[in-house]
C-alpha distance (Angstrom), angle and dihedral (degrees) to the residues before:
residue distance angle dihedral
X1 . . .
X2 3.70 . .
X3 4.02 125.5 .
X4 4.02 84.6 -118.7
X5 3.76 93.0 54.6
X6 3.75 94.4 46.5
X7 3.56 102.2 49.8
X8 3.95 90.0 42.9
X9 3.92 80.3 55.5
X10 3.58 91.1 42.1
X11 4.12 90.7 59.3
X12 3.38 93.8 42.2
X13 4.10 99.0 49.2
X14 4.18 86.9 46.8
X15 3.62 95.0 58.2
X16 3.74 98.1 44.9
X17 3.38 86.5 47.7
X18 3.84 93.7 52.7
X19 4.01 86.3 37.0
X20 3.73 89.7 62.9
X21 3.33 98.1 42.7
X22 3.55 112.0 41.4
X23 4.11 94.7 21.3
X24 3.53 93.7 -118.3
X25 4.00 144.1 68.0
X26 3.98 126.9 -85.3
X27 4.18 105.0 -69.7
X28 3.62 136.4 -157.4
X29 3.37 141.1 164.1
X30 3.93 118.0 -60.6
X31 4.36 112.1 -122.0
X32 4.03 108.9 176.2
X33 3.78 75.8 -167.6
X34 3.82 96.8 59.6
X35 3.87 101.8 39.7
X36 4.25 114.1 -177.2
X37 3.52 120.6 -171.3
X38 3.92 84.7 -140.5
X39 3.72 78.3 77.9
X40 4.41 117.4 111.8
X41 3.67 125.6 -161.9
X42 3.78 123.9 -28.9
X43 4.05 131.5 -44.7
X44 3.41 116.0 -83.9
X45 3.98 122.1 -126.8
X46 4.04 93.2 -99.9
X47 4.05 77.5 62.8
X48 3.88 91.7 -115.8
X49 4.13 119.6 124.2
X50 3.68 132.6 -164.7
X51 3.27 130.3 -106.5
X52 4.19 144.3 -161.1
X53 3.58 123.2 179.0
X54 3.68 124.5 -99.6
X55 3.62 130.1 -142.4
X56 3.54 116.9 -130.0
X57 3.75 120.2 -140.6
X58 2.86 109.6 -137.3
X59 3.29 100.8 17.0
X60 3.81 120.7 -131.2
X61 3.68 133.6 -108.5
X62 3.79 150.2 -159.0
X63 3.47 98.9 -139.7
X64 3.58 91.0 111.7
X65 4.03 93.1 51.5
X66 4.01 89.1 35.9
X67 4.61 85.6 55.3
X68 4.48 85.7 43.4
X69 4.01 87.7 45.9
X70 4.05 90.7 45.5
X71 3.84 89.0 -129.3
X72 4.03 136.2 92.4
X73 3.94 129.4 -117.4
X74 3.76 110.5 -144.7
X75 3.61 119.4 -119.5
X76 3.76 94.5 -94.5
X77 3.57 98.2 54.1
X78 4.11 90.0 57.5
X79 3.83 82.0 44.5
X80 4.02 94.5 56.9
X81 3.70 101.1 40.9
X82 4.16 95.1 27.7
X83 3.86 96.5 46.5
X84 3.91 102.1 74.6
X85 3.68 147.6 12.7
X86 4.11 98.4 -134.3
X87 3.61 140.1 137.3
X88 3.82 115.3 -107.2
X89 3.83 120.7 -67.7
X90 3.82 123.1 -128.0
X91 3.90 111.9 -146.0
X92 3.93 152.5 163.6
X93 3.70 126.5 -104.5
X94 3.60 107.2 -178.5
X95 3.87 93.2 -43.4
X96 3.62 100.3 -31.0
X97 3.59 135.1 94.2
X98 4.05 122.0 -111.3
X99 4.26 123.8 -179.4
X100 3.71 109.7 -142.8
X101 3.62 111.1 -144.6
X102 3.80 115.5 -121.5
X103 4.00 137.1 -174.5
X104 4.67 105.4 -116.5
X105 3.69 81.8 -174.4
X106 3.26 155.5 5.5
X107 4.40 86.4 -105.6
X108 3.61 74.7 50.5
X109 3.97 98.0 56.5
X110 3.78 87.4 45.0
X111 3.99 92.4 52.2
X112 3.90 98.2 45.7
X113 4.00 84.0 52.3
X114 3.38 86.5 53.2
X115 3.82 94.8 57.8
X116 3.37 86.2 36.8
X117 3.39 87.0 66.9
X118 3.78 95.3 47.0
X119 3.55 91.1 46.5
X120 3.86 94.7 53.7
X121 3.99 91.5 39.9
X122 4.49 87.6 54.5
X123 4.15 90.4 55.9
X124 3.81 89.4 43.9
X125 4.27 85.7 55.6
X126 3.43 93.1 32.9
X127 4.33 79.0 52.0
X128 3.54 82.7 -133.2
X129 3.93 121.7 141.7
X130 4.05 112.9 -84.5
X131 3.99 113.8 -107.2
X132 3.49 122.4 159.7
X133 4.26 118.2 -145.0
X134 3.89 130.0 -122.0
X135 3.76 104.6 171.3
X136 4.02 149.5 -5.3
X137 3.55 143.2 -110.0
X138 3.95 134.8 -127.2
X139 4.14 81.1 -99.2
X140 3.51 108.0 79.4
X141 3.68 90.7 -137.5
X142 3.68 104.1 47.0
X143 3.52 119.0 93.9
X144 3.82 130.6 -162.3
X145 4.25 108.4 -136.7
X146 3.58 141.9 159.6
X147 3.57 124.4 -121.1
X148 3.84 107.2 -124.3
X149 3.86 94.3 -156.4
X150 4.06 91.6 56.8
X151 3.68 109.0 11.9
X152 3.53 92.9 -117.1
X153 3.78 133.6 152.0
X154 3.82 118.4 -130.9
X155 3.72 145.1 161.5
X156 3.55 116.2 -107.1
X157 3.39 136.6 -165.6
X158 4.27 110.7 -148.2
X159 3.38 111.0 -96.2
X160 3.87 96.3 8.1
X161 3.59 136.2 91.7
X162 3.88 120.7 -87.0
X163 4.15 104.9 -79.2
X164 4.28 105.7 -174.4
X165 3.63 122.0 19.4
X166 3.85 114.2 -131.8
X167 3.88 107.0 -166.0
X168 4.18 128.8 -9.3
X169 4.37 78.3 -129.7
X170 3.52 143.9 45.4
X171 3.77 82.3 -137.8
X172 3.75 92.4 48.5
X173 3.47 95.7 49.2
X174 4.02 98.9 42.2
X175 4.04 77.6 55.2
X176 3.44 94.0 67.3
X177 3.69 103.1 51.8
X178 4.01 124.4 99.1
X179 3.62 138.8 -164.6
X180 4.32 89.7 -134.4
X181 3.90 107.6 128.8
């Protein structure tokens, strides 16, 4: 199944999970200065808003940032961060809890391929092996990345190599993930 597919799925599974649980969609805090057309209905009083994934069509890319960073981004990658504007997405890895980094925006695109950028640029002084992250761990300091050599996914801490590898695929890896809380 393709990286597009999966994280579409992905969105769609979280809220219905948070929809049946909590009786409402995904919320997060209301900016009138940081609009996303993810966004449904109006703010409530507590400030927050809900919020439901939107395709993008097309879908955006890093190709542009993958040329300026004299690298490429596989396929996938464009897939999972070009697919959808969406808040992040709480899921399970084998019993614990990841956050899947998504693009609110398309400010917000531009800003994650900014620290992209500064991410990739750190592991090239640290003369470490490029990866580029899409989500975080229950440890503040461990980071979920792919490997842009091999397309895998790995656990990494910041600022140090990648220490346990997670899937050999984006794909593989999105696979694996559930909405179970």
């Amino acid at each position: 199944m393709s990286v597009r597919t999966l994280i579409l799925e992905l969105h769609e599974k979280f809220a219905n999970s948070v929809q049946q649980s909590q009786g409402h969609w995904p919320l997060i805090q209301h900016d009138e200065q940081w609009p996303s057309p993810c966004e449904t209905g109006e703010p409530r009083g507590d400030g927050l808003i809900a919020w439901q994934a939107v395709p993008r069509t097309p879908g955006g890319d890093l190709n542009a940032l993958a040329s300026a960073l004299d690298t490429q981004f596989s396929a996938e990658l464009n897939d999972f961060y070009g697919s959808a504007y969406g808040g992040n997405i709480l899921l399970m890895l084998e019993g614990e809890e990841v956050e899947l980094l998504q693009a609110w925006n398309e400010e917000d695109f531009e800003r994650l391929q900014q620290n992209i950028t500064g991410h990739v640029l750190m592991k090239r002084r640290l003369k470490q092996a490029d990866t580029v992250f899409i989500g975080l761990t229950a440890q503040e300091d461990v980071l979920i990345t792919v490997q842009l050599s091999s397309g895998e996914v790995c656990l990494e801490r910041v600022g140090k190599a990648p220490h346990s590898v997670l899937a050999p695929s984006l794909s593989v890896f999105l696979s694996q993930l559930t909405t179970q809380f």
